[in-house]
N, C-alpha and C positions, 0 to 999 in steps of 0.2 A: 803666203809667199808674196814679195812683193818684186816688182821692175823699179829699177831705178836708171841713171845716167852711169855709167862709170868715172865716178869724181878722181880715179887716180890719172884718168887722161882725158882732159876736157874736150878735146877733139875727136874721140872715138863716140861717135852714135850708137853704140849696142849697146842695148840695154844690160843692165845685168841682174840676173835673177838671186834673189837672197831669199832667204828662211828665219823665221825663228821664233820667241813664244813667250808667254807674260808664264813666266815662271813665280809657284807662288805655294805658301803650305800655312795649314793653322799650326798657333804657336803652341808650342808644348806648355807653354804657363797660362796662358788666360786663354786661348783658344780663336784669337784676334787673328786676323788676314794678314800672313808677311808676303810681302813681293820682292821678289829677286832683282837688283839694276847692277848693270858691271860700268865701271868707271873706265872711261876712254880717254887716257891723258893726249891725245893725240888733238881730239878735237875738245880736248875738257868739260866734257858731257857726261851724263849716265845714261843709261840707255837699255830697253832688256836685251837677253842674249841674244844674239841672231849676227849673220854672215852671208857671207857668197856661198852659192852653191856652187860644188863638183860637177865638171860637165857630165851631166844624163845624170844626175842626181835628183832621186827622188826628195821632194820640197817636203816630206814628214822627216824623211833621213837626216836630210841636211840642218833641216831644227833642231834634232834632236841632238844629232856631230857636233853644233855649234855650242848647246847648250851645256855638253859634256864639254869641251875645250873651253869653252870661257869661264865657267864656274866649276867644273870636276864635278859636279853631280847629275846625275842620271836621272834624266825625267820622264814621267810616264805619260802618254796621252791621251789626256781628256776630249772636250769636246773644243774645237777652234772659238775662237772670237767671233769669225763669222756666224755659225753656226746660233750663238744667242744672241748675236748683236750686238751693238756697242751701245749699251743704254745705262751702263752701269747695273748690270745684275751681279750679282753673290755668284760665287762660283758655289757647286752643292756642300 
């Protein structure tokens, strides 16, 4: 989960709380790492899936909402980023 400013009103100081998650599967042909990014024409970015959270929305929920609304598939969940670090390790 991360806080951020709310960019759609630069004047509001609440933070707002969002979700989301490095969406990723070995390929059916060589067995190589594909990663999920959805294209934001908005800010013309890529970016993984992820969003605002629903008020009192649990931050696994709302990862997971997000990732079924932005891409239509259904993720299961593994262990967080946090959890191994950001060191570049192999997912198993």
């Amino acid at each position: 989960m991360s806080t951020a400013r709310n960019h759609d009103d630069a004047s509001d100081p609440t933070p707002v709380q969002a979700a989301g998650c490095v969406l990723w599967r070995r390929s059916p042909t060589d067995g190589g790492l594909e990663v999920c990014l959805v294209h934001r024409p908005k800010y013309g970015d890529w970016s993984h899936p992820k969003g605002k959270l629903k008020r009192d929305e649990d931050p696994l929920a709302g990862a997971l909402r997000e990732v079924e609304e932005e891409t239509g598939h259904r993720a299961r969940p593994r262990r967080s980023a946090a959890d191994r670090g950001l060191r570049g390790e192999r997912p198993p």
